[in-house]
Residue, then its C-alpha position, 0 to 999 in steps of 0.5 A: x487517481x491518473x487514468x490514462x485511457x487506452x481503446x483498444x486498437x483496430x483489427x489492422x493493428x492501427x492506433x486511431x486518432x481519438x485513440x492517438x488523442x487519449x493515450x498520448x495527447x494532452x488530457x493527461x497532464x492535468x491529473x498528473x500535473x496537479x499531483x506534482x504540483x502537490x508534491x512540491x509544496x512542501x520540498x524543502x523537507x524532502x529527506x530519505x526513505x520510503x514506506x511499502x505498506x502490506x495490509x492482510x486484507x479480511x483481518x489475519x487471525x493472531x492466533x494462527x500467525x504471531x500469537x499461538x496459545x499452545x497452552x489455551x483449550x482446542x477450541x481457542x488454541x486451534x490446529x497448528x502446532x507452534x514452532x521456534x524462531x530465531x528470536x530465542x524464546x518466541x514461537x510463532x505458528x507451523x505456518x510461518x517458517x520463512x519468518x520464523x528464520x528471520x525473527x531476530x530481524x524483525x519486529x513483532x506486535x502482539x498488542x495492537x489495539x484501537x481498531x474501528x472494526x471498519x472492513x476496509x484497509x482505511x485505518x491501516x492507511x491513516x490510522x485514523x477512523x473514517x469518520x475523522x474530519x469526514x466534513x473536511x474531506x477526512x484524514x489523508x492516507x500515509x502515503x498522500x502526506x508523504x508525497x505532499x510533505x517529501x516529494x520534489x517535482x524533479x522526481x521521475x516517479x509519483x510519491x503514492x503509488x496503491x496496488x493494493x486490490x489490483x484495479x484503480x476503481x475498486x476499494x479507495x481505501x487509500x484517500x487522500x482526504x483534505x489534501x483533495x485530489x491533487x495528493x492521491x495516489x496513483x493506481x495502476x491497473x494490476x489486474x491482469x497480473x495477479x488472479x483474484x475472484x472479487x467479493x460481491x461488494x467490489x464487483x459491485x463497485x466495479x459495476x457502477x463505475x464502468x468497465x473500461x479500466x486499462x492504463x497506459x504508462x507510455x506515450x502513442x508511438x505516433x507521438x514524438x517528444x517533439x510532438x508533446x512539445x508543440x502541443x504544451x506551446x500551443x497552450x502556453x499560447x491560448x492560455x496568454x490571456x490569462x497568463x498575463x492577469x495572473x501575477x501569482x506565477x500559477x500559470x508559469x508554474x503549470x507549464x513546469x508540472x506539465x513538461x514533468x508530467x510528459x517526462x515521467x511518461x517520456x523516461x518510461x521509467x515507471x512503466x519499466x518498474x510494473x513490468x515484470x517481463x523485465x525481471x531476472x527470471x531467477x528473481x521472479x521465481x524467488x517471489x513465487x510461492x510454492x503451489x501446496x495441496x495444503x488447506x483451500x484456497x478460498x475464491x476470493x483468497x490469492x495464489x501462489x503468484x499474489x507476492x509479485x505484488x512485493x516484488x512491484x514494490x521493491x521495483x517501485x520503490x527504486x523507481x523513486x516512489x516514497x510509499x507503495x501499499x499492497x493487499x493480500x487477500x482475503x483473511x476474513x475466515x468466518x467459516x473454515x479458519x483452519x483450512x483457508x489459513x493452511x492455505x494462505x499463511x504460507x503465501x504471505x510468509x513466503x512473500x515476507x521472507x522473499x521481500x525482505x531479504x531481497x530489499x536487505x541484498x539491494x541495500x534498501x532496507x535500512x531505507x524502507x519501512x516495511x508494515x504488515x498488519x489488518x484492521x482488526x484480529x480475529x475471534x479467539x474462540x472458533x465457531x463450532x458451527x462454522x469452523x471460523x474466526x470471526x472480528x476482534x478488534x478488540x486487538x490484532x497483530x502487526x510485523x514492522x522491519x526495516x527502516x533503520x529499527x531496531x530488530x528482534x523485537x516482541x512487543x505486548x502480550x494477551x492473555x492466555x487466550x488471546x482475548x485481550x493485552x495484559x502488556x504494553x498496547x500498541x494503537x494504530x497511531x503509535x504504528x504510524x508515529x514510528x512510520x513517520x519517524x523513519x522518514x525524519x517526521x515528527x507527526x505530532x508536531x507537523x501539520x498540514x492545512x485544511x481546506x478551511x486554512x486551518x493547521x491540522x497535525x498528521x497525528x492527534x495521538x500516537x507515540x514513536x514505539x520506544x523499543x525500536x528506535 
């Protein structure tokens, strides 16, 4: 994670030397240094497209979304009525017109099984389970293999960027894993976007970790390019020592990541994209939800405004970022399912709709694979007691467009309450296969290397979905 700490300024409005020295002086480079030295190892495999990953943070109930079983008894069928879409002969829930209108562009999962019943988003980074080579480091988020495998230090935005709870100390559930820390990703501090109230757990966390959580993407006004430049010889020379008794090109090759480290914060180009004060106003009211009076909303569940989160990906992903991932929360609906989800379901469908559409308008669609899903669905039958669903991992759904696949697709069945497929199931690996496939990668025959110095595959298991390609 880059953390470029900024203090707040003076009552005079002057920026102090310590200040001066932490947002604009060196001790930034390093981070952001080692990323992009990640980043180069492997450039010559560098090919076109990205990645926005959409995880429904809690677990989104299939049955209320892309699964509805109008046939099943009230309590599994639940309150909401079934609606056509544009793919002839598929329904999906009253909540999800916005989709329903685009369905024969999309692909739809009804069958997605292997979840480790984890609550975090971990699974639907790497589609693996935590404890996976834990002693290695575990398994690396999608988006740290990209950057490690397609990013080139020439890039004016880092691979990896996670948006995905808003604030970068809270829920590392993108992990960079035996990459170590030079392939993780980078989080910016969101927060001030988009209004959430944190589960006891991430406050939590947050607690532990301290307070002060502020990024800057932009270089002190007291320092000029010059400036920086002074500082970066001024180390070429203390280092001059070492630089001689290094004869594997290290040193030489830092000063390199260095001078693209001060570029990136320099072309201001990334923190053009997370600023939405930038967009068309039309555009951002087209990735604002409408408020309803519909359902509740949850304390922890987002607003109307949590889409802009989509719309940062959109902006990032013309920054040159590779993969962007993005929560929405909080589906974790162990009491009062129906109301919630009257509440929040249109949120999400009104996001999908507006991102989609928008990245087809811009011609990046055919290059950017969009996936929406959660680490597991949830209970079929509705607790009388609490009027929730609860964990299913026994299957869940998942929505994929984009990327060059095939559209106006279903995929797998349940049985005629949702418990389980009775077709075709779909494991969170074969998601992932398909992923890497779009961006010209062959997970199961790639490796990466371990801190061991062992080859490890991207993927142990997992299938390309054959429907889509």
């Amino acid at each position: 994670m880059f953390r470029f700490t900024q203090r707040r300024l003076a009552k005079d409005g002057a920026i102090r030397r310590r200040t001066a020295m932490l947002v604009g002086g060196l001790p930034w480079l390093p981070g952001l240094s080692r990323l992009l030295r990640a980043e180069s190892a492997s450039a010559g495999m560098r090919t076109g497209g990205s990645i926005i990953n959409i995880h429904l943070d809690g677990g989104p109930p299939h049955l209320d979304t892309i699964d509805p079983k109008p046939e099943a008894p009230v309590e599994i069928r639940g309150e909401f009525e079934c609606i056509a879409t544009s793919l002839p002969g598929f329904h999906v829930t009253e909540l999800m017109p916005y989709t329903a209108s685009i369905a024969d562009r999309l692909i739809f999962i009804r069958s997605l099984v292997g979840s480790a019943g984890a609550h975090d988003a971990f699974q639907c980074q790497s589609g693996y389970r935590a404890a996976d080579l834990k002693s290695l480091g575990g398994r690396p988020a999608v988006g740290s293999v990209i950057s490690h495998l397609l990013s080139d230090v020439t890039d004016a935005s880092p691979g990896f960027i996670d948006l995905m709870q808003g604030r970068p100390l809270v829920r590392r559930s993108a992990r960079p894993g035996f990459l170590g820390p030079a392939a993780q990703p980078f989080r910016p501090d969101i927060s001030h976007l988009f209004q959430r109230e944190l589960e006891a757990g991430m406050k939590g966390e947050l607690a532990r970790l301290g307070t002060e959580h502020s990024i800057s993407l932009t270089l002190s006004p007291l320092l000029t390019e010059h400036r920086v430049n002074e500082r970066q010889s001024l180390l070429r020379r203390l280092d001059r020592l070492q630089r001689s008794m290094d004869r594997s090109g290290m040193m030489e090759a830092m000063d390199q990541f260095g001078r693209q480290a001060t570029g990136i914060l320099m072309s201001g180009a990334l923190a053009e994209a997370l600023d939405l004060s930038r967009e068309d106003p039309h555009v951002l009211r087209r990735f604002t939800a409408p408020r309803s009076d519909s359902g509740n909303q949850s304390i922890t569940s987002e607003g109307p405004d949590s889409i802009r989160k989509f719309l940062l990906a959109r902006r990032l992903i013309e920054a040159g970022a590779r993969c962007v991932s993005v929560s929405i929360s909080d589906f974790d609906t162990h009491s009062d399912n129906f109301p919630r989800m009257r509440n929040l379901i249109p949120i999400v469908d009104f996001g999908l709709h507006a991102l989609i559409t928008d990245l087809d308008e811009r011609g990046l669609l055919d290059h950017t694979t969009v996936v929406v899903w959660g680490e597991f669905g949830r209970t079929p039958r509705i607790d009388p007691k609490t009027g929730g669903r609860h964990h299913w991992p026994r299957v869940g759904p998942a929505l994929m467009v984009g990327g060059g696949l095939r559209g106006g697709v279903v995929i797998g069945e349940t049985d005629r309450t949702g418990d389980s497929p009775v077709s075709r199931p779909v494991h969170y690996k074969d998601v992932f296969a398909t992923l890497f496939h779009t961006l010209g990668i062959d997970a199961r025959a790639t490796t990466l290397t371990d801190p061991q110095g062992r080859p490890q595959f991207i993927l142990d298991e997992g299938e390309v979905i054959r429907e889509v390609t």
